[in-house]
PLY file of the C-alpha trace (Angstrom):
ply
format ascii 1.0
element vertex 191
property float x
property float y
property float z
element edge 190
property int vertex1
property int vertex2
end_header
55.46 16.56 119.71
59.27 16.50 119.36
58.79 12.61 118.46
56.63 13.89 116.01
58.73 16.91 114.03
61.65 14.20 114.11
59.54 11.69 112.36
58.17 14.03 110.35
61.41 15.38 108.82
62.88 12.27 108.86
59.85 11.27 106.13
60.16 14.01 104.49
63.81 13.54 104.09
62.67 9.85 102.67
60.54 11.29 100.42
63.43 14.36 98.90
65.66 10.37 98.53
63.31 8.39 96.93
62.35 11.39 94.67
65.96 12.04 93.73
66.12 8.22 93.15
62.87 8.00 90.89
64.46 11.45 88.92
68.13 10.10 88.55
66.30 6.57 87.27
64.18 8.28 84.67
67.47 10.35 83.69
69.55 7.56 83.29
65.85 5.44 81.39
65.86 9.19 79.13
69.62 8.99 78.44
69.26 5.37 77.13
66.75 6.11 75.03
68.59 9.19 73.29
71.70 6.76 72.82
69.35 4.43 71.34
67.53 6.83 69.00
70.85 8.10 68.36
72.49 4.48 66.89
69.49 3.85 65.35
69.79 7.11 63.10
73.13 6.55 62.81
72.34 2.82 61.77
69.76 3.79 59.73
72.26 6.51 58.08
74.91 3.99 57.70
72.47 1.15 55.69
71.62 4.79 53.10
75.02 4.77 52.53
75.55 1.11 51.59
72.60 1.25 49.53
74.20 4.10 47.41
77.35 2.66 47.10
75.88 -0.85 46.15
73.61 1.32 43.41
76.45 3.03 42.28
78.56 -0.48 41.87
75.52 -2.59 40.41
73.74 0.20 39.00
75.09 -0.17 35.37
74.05 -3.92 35.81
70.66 -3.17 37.18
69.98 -1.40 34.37
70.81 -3.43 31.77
68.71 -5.89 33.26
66.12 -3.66 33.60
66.52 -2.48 30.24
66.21 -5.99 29.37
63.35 -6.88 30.74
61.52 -3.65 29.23
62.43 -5.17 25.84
60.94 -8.26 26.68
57.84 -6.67 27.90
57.70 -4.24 24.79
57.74 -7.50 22.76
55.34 -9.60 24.39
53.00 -6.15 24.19
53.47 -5.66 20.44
52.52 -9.60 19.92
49.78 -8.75 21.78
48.40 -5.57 19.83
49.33 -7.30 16.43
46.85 -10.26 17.44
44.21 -8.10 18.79
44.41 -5.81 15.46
44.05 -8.51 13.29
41.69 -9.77 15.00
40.13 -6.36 14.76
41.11 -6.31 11.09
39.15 -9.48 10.30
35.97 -8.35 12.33
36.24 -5.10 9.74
36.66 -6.89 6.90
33.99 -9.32 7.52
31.37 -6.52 8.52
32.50 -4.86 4.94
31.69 -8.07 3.08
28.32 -8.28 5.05
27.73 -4.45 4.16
29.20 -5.42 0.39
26.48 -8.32 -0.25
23.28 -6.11 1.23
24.22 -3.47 -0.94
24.77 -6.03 -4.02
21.04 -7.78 -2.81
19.76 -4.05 -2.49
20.63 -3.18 -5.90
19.62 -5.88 -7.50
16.03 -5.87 -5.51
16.04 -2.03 -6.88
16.85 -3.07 -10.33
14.09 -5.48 -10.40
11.27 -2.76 -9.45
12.72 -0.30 -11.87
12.24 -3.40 -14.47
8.96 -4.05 -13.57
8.01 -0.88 -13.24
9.02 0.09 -16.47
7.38 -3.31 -18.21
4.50 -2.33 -16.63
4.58 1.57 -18.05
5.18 -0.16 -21.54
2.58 -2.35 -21.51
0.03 0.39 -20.67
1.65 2.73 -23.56
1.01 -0.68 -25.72
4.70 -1.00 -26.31
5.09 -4.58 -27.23
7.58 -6.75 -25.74
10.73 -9.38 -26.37
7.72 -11.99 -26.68
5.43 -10.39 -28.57
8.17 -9.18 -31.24
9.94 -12.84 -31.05
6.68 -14.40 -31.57
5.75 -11.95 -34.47
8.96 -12.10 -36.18
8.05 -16.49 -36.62
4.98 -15.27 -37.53
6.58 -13.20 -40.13
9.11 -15.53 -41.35
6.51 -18.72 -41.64
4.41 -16.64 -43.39
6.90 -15.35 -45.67
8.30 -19.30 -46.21
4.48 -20.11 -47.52
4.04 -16.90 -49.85
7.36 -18.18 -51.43
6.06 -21.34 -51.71
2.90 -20.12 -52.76
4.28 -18.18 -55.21
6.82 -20.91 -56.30
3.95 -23.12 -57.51
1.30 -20.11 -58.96
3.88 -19.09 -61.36
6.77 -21.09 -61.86
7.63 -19.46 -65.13
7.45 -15.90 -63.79
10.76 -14.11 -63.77
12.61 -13.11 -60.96
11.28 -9.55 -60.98
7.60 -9.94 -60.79
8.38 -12.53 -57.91
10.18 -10.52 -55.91
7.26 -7.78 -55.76
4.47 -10.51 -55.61
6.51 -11.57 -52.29
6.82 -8.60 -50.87
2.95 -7.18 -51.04
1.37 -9.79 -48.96
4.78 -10.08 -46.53
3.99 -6.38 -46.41
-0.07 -6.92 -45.78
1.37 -9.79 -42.78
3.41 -7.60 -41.47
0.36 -4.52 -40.99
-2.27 -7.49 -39.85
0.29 -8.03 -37.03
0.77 -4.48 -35.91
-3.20 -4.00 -36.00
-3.10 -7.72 -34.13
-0.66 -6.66 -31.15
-2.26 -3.25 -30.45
-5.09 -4.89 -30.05
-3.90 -7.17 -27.37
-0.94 -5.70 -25.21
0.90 -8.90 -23.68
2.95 -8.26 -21.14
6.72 -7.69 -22.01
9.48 -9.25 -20.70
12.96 -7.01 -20.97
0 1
1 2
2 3
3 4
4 5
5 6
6 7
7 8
8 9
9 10
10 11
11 12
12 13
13 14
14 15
15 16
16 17
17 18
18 19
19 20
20 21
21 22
22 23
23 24
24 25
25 26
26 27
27 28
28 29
29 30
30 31
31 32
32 33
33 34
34 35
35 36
36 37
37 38
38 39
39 40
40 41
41 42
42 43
43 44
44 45
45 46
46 47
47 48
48 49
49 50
50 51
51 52
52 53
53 54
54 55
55 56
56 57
57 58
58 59
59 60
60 61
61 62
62 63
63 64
64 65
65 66
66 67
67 68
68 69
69 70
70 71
71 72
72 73
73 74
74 75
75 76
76 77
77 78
78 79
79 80
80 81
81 82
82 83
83 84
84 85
85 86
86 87
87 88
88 89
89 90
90 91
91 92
92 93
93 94
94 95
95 96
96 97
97 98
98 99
99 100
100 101
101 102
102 103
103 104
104 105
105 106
106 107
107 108
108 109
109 110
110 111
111 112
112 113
113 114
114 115
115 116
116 117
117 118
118 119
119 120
120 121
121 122
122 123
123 124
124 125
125 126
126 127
127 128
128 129
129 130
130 131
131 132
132 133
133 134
134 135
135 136
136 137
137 138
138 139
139 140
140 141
141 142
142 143
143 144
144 145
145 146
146 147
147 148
148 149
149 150
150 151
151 152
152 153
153 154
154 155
155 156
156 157
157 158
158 159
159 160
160 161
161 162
162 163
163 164
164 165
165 166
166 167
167 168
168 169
169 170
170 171
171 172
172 173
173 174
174 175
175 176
176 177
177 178
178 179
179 180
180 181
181 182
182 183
183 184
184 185
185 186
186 187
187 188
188 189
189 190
């Protein structure tokens, strides 16, 4: 049983060494890895630093260049809204001409009915038309041309006078036949 207690603490003791062994080597792994975090901030801190002082040199530069390149970009955008608002502009203008002509044709068409709607009152009234008055008025004149002639050979020693009021009775008699003669028969008048 002595054996025993002697092995016993001697394994024990083993134990307390290689315990103290595994805690000194995870001591030693924890203090490398704090030096390591510790140069990596620092490293870390350092390359911030450079960075500023390289924007503070090249800065000015940078934004020139920048600056630059905004222009261009400004440029090529403006190019690119003209184009699009003339292109915008010319889809406008053609829809106005499009709206332009159907209100011209739309006019017109309503111009037409209010003509032919007004012929039409006319002729019902018995209002005769440019015909009816053109074609009277030839009537008229021929008939007038053979009265004169007429006239001319009854009495070619009549004075002016007398002439003048034999020409005018039976112009005056055409003239009445015709106005009995077209309300008689309303044609249809063209304005």
């Amino acid at each position: 049983m002595a054996k025993l207690k002697k092995s016993a603490l001697k394994s024990s003791a083993a134990l307390k060494d290689s315990a103290r062994k595994a805690a000194g080597k995870k001591q030693a792994q924890a203090e490398r890895l704090g030096k390591s975090i510790t140069e990596s901030a620092q490293q870390i801190w350092l390359a911030g630093m450079g960075a500023f002082n390289r924007a503070q040199t090249e800065g000015g530069k940078l934004f020139e260049s920048l600056v630059r390149d905004g222009l261009s970009l400004e440029q090529t955008a403006r190019k690119f809204a003209g184009n699009r608002a003339n292109v915008v502009r010319d889809v406008v203008e053609g829809r106005v001409d499009q709206a332009r002509e159907r209100a011209a044709d739309t006019w017109d068409k309503l111009e037409k009915v209010f003509e032919d709607r007004v012929q039409r009152a006319l002729v019902k009234l018995g209002v005769p038309g440019r015909e009816d008055l053109s074609a009277l008025t030839d009537r008229v004149e021929r008939l007038t041309a053979e009265l004169r002639k007429a006239a001319g050979d009854a009495a070619p020693k009549a004075t002016k006078a007398p002439a003048k009021k034999a020409a005018k009775a039976p112009a005056r008699k055409a003239a009445k036949t015709a106005r009995k003669t077209a309300r008689k028969k309303p044609a249809a008048p063209q304005i």
